[in-house]
C-alpha positions in Angstrom: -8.4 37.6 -25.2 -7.7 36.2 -22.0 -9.9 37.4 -18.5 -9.2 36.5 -15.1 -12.3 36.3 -12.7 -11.4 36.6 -9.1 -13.7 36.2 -6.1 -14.7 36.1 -2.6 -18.0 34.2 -1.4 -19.3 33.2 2.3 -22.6 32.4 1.2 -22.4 31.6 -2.6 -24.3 35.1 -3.9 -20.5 36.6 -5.5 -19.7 33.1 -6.7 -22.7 33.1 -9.3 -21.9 36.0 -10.3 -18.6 35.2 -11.0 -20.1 32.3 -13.0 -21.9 34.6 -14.7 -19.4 37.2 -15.9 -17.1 34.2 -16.9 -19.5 32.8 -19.1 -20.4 35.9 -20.6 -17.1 36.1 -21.7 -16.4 32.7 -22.8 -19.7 33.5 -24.8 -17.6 36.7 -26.6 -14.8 34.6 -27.5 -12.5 34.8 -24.3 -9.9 32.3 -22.5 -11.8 32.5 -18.6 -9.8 31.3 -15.5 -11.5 31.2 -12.5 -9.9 31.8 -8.7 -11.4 31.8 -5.9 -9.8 34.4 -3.3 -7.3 31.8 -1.8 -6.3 31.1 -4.9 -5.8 34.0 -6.3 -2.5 36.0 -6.6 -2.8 39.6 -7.6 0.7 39.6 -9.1 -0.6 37.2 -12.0 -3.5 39.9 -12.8 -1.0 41.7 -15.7 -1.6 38.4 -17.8 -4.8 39.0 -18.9 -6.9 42.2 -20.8 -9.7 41.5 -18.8 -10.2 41.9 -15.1 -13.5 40.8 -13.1 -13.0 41.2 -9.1 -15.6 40.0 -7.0 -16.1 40.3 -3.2 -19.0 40.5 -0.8 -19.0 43.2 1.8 -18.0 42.4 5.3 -18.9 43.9 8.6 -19.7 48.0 7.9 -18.2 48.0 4.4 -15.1 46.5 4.6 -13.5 44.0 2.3 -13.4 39.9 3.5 -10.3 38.7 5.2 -9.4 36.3 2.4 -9.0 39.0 0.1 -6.7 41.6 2.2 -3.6 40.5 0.9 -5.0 40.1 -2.7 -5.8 43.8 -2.2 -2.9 44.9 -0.7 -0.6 43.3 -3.6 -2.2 45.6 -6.1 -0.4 48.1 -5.1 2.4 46.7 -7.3 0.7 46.6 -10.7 0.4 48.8 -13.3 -2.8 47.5 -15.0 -3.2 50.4 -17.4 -5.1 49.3 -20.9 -6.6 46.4 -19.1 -10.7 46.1 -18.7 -12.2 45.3 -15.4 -15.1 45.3 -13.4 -15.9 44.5 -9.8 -18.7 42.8 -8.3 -20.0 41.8 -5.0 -23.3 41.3 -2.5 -24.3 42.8 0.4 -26.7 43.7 2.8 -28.5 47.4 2.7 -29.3 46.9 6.5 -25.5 47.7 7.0 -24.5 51.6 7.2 -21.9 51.0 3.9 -23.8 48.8 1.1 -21.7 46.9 -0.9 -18.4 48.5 0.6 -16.2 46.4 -1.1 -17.2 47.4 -4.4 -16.2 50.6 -3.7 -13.1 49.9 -2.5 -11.8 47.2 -4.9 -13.0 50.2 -7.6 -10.6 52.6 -6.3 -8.0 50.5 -5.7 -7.8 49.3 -9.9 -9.1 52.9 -11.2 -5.5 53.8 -9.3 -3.2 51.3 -10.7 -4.8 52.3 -14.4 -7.8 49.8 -14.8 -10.6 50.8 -17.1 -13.3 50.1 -15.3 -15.7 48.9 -18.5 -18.9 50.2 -16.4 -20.3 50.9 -12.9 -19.6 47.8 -9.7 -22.1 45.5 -9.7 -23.8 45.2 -6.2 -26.4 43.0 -4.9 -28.6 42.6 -2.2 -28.1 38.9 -1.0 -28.5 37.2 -3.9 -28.5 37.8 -7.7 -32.0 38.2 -9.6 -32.4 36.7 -12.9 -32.3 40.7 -14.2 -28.7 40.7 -12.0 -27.5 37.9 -13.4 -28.0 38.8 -17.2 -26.2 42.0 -16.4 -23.2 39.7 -14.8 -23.5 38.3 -18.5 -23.3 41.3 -19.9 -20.7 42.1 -17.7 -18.6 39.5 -18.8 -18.8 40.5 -23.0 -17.8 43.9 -22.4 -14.7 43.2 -20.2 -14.3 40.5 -23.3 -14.3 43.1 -25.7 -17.5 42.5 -27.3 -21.3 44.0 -26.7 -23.9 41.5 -26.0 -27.2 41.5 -28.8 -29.6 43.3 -27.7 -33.1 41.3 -27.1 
């Protein structure tokens, strides 16, 4: 199986947890690239079954900048049958809390993603509880279930 994790981070917090989800999937047996948002190209997303999008929320709810156009190229895919997920920090102090989540949700529910369980969203940074569910995270959009312990 082959997953593609793609992210945004300003301050590091969605970059671990893009760590995180990819090596939960390399654990279940998956072929993991890694982009950051400006390196990322949407188009390139119908390669793999697994889909982990990451992006921390910016201003009141709203995606980053580096990931508009990233966004805006879904449009074109059909991703039905493929697993994703979508992942991101924030701040609760904001009127919209975790945003981006939300929206990046939407966006690959519409173009036929299964979406393998709710977004992941975190205040600042990820707890060692937040990150084992990034882990987790990654084995399901793998195709696996992690061992309960």
């Amino acid at each position: 199986m082959k997953v593609i994790v793609a992210y945004a981070s300003l301050t590091g917090n969605t970059e671990e947890m893009a760590e995180a989800i990819a090596a939960g999937a390399r654990e279940a047996g998956a072929e993991v690239v890694v982009r950051d948002a400006y390196d990322a190209d949407a188009s390139e997303l119908d390669q793999y079954e697994g889909i982990a999008i990451g992006a921390y929320t910016w201003g009141d709810g709203e995606l980053p900048d580096e990931f508009i156009d990233f966004y805006e190229a879904l449009s074109n895919l059909d991703l039905s049958g493929r697993k994703a997920v979508v992942f991101g920090s924030g701040d609760s102090s904001y009127p919209i809390f975790c945003g981006a989540v939300d929206t990046m949700e939407a966006k690959l529910k519409e173009i036929g993603a299964e979406l393998v369980l709710p977004g992941l969203k975190v205040e600042f940074d990820p707890s060692k509880d937040q990150m084992i569910e990034c882990k987790a995270a990654g084995w399901l959009i793998a195709g696996s279930v992690p061992a309960v312990k």
